[in-house]
C-alpha positions in Angstrom: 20.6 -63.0 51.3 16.7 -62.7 51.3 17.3 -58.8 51.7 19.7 -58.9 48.8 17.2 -60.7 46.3 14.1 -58.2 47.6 16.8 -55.4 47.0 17.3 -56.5 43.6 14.2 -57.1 42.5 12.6 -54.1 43.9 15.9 -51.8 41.7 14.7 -53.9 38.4 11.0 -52.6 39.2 12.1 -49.6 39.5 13.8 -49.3 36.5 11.5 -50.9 34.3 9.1 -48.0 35.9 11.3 -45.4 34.6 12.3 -46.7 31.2 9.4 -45.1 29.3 9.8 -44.9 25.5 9.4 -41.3 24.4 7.6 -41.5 20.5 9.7 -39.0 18.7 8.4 -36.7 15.4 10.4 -36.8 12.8 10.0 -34.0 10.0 10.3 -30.7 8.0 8.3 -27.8 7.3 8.2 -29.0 3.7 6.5 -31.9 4.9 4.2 -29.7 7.3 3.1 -27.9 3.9 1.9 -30.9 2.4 0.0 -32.1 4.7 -1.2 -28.4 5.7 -1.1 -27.4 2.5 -0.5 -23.3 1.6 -3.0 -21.4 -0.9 -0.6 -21.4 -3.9 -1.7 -18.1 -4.5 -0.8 -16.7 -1.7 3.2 -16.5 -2.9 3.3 -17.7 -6.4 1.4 -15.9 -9.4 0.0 -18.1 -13.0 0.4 -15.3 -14.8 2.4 -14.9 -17.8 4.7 -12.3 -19.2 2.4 -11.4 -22.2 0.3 -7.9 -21.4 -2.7 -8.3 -23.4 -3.8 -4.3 -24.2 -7.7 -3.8 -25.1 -8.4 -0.1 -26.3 -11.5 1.4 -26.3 -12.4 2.9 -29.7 -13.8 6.1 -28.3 -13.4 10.1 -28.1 -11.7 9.3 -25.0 -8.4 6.9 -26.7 -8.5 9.0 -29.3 -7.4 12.3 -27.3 -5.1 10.0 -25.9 -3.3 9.5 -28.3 -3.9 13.5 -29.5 -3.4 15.3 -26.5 -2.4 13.2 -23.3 1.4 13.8 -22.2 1.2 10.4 -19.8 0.1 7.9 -22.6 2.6 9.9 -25.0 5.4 8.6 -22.1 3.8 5.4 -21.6 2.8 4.2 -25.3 6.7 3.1 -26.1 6.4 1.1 -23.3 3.3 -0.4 -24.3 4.4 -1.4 -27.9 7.7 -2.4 -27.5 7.0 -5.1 -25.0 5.5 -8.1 -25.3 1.8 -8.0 -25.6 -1.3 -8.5 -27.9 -3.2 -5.9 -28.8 -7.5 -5.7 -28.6 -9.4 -3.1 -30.3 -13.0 -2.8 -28.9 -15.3 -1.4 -31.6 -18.6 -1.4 -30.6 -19.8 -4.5 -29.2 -17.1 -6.7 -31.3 -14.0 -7.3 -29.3 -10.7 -8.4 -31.5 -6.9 -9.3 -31.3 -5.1 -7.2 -33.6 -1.3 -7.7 -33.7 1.3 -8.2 -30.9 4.4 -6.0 -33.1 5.3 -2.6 -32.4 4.6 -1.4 -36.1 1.5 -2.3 -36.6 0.0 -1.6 -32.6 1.3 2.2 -33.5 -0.6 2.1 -36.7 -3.4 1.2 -34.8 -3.2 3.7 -31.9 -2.6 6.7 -34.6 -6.3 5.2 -36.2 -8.8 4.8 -33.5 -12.2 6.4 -34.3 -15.5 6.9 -32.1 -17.4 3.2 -32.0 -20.3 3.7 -30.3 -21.5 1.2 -27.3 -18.3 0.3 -26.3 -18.6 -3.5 -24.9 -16.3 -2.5 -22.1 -17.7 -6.0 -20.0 -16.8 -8.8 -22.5 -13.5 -6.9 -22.6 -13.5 -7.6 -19.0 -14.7 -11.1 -19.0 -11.7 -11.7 -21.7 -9.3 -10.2 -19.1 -10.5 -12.1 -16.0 -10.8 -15.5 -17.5 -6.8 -15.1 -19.2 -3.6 -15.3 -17.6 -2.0 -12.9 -19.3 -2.0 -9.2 -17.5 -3.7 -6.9 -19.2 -4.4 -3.1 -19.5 -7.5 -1.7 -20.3 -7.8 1.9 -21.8 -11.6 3.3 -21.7 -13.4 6.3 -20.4 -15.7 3.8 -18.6 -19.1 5.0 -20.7 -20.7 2.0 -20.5 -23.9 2.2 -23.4 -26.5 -0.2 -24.3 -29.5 0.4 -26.5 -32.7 0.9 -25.7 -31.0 1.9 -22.5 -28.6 4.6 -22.6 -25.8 5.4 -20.8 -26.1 3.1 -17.5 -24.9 5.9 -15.0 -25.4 4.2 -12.4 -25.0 0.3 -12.7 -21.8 -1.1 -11.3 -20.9 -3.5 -14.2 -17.2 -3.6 -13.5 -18.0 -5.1 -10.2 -18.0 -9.3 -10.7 -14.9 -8.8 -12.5 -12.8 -7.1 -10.6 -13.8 -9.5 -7.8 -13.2 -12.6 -10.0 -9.4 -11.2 -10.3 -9.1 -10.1 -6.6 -10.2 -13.1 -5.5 -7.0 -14.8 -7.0 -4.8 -13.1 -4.7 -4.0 -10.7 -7.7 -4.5 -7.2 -8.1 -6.1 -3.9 -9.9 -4.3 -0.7 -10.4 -6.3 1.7 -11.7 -4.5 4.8 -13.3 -7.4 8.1 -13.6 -6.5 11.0 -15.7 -9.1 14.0 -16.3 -9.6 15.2 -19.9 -12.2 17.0 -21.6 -14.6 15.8 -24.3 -17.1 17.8 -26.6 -20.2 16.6 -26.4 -23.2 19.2 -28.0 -20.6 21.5 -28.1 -20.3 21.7 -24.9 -16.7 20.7 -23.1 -17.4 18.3 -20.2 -15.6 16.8 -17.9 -14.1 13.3 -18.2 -12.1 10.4 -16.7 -10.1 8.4 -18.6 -9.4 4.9 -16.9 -6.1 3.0 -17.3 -6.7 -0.4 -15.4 -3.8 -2.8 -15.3 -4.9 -6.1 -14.0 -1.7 -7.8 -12.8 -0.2 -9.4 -9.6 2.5 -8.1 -7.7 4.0 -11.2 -6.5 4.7 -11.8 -10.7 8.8 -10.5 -10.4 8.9 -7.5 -13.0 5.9 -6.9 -13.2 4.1 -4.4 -16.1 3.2 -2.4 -12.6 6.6 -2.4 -11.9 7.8 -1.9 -15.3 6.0 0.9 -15.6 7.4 2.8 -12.3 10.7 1.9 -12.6 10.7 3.9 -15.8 9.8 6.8 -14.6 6.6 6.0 -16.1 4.1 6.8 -13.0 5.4 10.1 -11.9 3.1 12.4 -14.2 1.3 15.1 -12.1 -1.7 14.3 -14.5 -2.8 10.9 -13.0 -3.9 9.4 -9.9 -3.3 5.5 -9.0 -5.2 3.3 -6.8 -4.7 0.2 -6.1 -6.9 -2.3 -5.3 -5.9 -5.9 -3.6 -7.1 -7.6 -0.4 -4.1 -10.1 -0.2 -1.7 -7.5 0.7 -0.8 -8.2 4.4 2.9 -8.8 5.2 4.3 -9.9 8.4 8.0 -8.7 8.6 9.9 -11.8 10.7 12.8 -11.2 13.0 15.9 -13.5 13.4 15.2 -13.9 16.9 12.2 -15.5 17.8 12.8 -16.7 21.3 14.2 -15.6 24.5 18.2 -16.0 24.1 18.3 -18.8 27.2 16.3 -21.2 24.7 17.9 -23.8 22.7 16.2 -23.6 19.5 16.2 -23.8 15.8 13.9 -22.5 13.2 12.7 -23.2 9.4 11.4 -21.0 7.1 9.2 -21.4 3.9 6.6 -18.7 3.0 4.2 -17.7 5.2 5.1 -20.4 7.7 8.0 -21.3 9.8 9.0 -24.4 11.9 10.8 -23.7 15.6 11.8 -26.7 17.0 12.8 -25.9 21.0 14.9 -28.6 22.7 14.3 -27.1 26.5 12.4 -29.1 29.2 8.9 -27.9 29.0 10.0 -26.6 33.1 12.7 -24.9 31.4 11.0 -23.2 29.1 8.0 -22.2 31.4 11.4 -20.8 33.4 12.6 -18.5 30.7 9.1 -17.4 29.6 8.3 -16.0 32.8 11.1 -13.4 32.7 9.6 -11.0 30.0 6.3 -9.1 30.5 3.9 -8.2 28.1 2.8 -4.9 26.9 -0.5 -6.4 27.7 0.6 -6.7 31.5 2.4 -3.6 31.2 -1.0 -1.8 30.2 -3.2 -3.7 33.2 -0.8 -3.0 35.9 0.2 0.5 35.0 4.0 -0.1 36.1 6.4 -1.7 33.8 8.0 -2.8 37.5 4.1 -4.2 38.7 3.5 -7.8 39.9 3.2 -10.4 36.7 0.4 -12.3 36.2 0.3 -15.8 34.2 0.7 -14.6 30.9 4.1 -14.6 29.5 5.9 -14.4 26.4 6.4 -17.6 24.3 7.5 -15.9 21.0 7.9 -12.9 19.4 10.3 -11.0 16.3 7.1 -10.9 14.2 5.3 -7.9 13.1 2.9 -6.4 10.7 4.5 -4.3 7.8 1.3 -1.9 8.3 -2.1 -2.6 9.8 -3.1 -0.2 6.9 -3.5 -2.2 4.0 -4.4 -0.6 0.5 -7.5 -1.1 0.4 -8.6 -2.5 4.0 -7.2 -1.5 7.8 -6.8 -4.5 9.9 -8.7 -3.9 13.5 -8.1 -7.2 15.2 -6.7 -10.7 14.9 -6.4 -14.2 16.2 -4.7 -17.2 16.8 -5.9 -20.4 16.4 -3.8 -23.6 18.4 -3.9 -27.7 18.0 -1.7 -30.1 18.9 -0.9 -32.5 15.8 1.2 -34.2 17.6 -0.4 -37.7 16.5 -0.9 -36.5 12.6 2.8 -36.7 12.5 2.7 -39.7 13.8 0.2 -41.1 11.7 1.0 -42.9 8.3 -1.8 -41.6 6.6 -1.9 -38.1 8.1 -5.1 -38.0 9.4 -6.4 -34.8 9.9 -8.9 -35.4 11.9 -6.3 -36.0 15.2 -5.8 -32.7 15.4 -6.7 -31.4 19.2 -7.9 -28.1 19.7 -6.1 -25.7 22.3 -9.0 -23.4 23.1 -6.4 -22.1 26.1 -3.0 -21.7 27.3 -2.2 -19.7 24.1 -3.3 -15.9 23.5 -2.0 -13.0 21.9 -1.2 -9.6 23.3 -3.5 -7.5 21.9 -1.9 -4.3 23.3 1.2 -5.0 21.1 -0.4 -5.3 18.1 -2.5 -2.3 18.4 -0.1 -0.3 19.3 2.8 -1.3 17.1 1.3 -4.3 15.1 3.6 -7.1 16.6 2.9 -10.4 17.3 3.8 -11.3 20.3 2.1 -15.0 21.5 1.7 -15.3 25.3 1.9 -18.8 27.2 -0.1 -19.8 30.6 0.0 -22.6 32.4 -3.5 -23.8 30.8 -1.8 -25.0 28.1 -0.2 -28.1 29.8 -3.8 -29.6 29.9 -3.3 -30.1 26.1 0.2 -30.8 25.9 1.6 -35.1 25.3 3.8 -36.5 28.2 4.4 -39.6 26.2 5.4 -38.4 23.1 6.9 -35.2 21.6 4.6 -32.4 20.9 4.0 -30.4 17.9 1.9 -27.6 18.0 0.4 -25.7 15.1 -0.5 -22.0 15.6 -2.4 -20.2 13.0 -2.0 -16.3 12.9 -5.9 -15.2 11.6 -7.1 -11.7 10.6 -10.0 -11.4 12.6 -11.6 -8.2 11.4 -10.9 -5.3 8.9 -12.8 -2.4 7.2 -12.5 -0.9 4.1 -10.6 2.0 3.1 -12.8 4.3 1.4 -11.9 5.3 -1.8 -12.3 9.0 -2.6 -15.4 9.4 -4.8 -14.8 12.5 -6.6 -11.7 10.9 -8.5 -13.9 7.9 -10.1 -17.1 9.5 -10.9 -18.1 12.4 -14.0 -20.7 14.3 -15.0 -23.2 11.8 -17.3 -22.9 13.2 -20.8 -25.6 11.5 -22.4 -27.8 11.2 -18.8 -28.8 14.3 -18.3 -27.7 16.0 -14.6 -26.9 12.7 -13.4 -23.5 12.1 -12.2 -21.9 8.6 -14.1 -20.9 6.5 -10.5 -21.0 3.3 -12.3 -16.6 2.8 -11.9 -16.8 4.2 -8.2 -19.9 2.0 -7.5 -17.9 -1.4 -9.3 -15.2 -0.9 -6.7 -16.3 0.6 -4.0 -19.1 -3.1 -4.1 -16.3 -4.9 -4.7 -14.0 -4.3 -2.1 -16.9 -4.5 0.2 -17.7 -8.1 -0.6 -17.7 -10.6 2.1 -15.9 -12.9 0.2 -12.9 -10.7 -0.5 -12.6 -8.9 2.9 -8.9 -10.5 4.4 -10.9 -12.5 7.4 -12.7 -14.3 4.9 -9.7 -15.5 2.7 -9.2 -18.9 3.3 -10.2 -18.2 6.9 -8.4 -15.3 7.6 -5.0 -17.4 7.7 -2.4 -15.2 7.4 0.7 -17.3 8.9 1.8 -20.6 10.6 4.1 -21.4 13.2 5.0 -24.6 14.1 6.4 -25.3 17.1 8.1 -29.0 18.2 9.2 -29.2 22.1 9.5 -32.4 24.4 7.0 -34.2 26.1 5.9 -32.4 28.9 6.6 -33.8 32.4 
């Protein structure tokens, strides 16, 4: 009988022991964004439909509107949407009429204005949120100082609309202009400030109209939020039981495998990483093994910048989730156990994320985990553009060559501020990932 009791007693011990309440995590990646909220530039535009279109009054509109077989295609385009147009007569800046009548009227009447206030223009564009297209030979004049050849004044705004997530194309077609009756050689600048994630788009009016196809003009486009990661529908290694979210530029994979499980499946795939430091697809395996996959870069050449290396970045909110205010600040860091294989992505630009065994030193065995990786552009560098198509001979300046457009953007694009790893931290993408407690 004494045996029975102790029998007893020691089973109810033992199964109080093992009766350990597992705090779950309830929620959604809409709920993820709130609390980790997205830039809202990053996939939604505030600009309007309206194009706002400021012409320079200058020799350089008016053969434009003479002479130039691209604006002769374009101009019905320009009047018969809906837009304002800005004359720019000298130093006074105005808005005209928004009908087709009286814009032609207009266009068929511009005269030489001398100094040309090409920045306020600017500084009207940049602080609207209408898109806009500016017409101008980029002659900037000021008195007593002449023709400033070489000052880049086009550069603060340009990166004050860049820096919105939004972006320049800038449409260069050569024409000639009498000056002392001498011919010289110009540029005429068509810059459309607009943003390509606004749907229809005067960008993409434009070139779906056959618009854009003139063997007159060149176009560049400048933008340093133009990095796309092309996802895959599978994710994970086909033995996992998963699910997965998607919203933006961030996705929620919720695996319901034992942590031993899934350490299991990861260990049958090899990196291209391993590949590369063994020599032999067939070679012995180290700890690094594939966690997920299925996303890639659309190009690591962007427009304007190429993409040389990136970076993840790892915590374990586990108890924000948890938390009824959301405190941020329980985060944990996971400076290991996660990595990316850097031979994939230079290669081929995928994403592949690699797991080790470190990371069960940061992983909850008393509650579920969530984990929140952060994809990060590291580093880039700029694209050059190609000087000779932005820069003329200084009319007014004599044998001085005018770099004051190329100089604007070529500055702009290399501010620190607008280089991708600088953009809200070089976040590019979020994946969160939801598993069991680890035991």
């Amino acid at each position: 009988m004494k045996l029975r009791i102790l029998a007893s007693i020691a089973l109810i011990l033992l199964l109080n022991g093992c009766s350990t309440d597992i705090e779950t995590i309830d929620t959604n990646l809409g709920e993820l964004n709130k609390i980790y909220p997205l830039e809202v530039s990053t996939y939604k535009s505030d600009l309007g439909e309206t194009l706002d279109i400021y012409l320079d009054y200058s020799t350089c509109v008016r053969d434009a509107v003479d002479n130039s077989s691209f604006f002769k295609a374009l101009r019905p385009d320009l009047t018969g949407s809906q837009h304002v147009l800005h004359t720019i007569k000298g130093t006074t800046i105005s808005p005209e009429t928004s009908t087709a009548d009286a814009s032609n009227l207009l266009m068929n009447n511009v005269v030489e204005v001398n100094y040309a206030n090409i920045p306020g223009a600017l500084e009207q564009i940049v602080n609207s949120k209408n898109q806009a297209l500016l017409i101008t030979d980029g002659e900037y004049v000021t008195s007593p100082e002449s023709e400033r050849w070489n000052l880049p004044y086009m550069k603060e705004y340009l990166k004050k609309w860049l820096i919105g997530n939004r972006g320049v194309y800038i449409i260069i077609e050569d024409y000639f202009e009498s000056y002392n009756k001498v011919n010289c050689p110009k540029k005429r600048f068509y810059m459309l400030f607009t943003d390509d994630k606004l749907k229809d788009n005067f960008y993409t009016r434009f070139k779906n109209a056959g618009k854009l196809n003139s063997p007159d003009i060149s176009i560049f486009k400048l933008t340093s939020s133009d990095a796309r990661i092309i996802r895959a529908d599978e994710r994970l290694d086909s033995n996992f039981d998963y699910s997965s979210d998607t919203l933006f530029n961030s996705e929620l994979i919720t695996i319901d495998n034992s942590w031993n499980d899934i350490y299991k499946y990861t260990s049958s795939m090899e990196s291209e990483e391993e590949e590369e430091e063994t020599g032999d697809e067939d070679g012995e395996k180290s700890d690094n093994n594939i966690l997920m996959k299925g996303l890639k870069f659309e190009s690591l050449n962007l427009t304007r910048y190429k993409i040389k290396d990136i970076e993840i970045r790892a915590y374990n909110i586990s108890d924000v989730l948890l938390d009824s205010v959301h405190n941020k600040i329980l985060s944990k860091p996971i400076p290991s156990g996660l990595k990316l294989d850097k031979e994939a992505f230079r290669k081929k630009g995928e994403i592949i994320i690699l797991i080790t065994e470190e990371l069960q030193k940061y992983l909850e065995t008393k509650k579920e985990n969530l984990i929140k990786i952060d994809i990060c552009i590291r580093a880039t560098e700029v694209i050059p553009i190609p000087c000779e198509k932005f820069v003329w001979k200084a009319m007014i300046a004599k044998n001085k060559d005018n770099i004051s457009v190329f100089e604007s953007v070529k500055q702009a694009l290399e501010e620190p501020s607008l280089k991708p790893e600088n953009r809200n931290s070089g976040l590019l993408y979020t994946i969160y990932l939801k598993t069991p407690e680890f035991k």
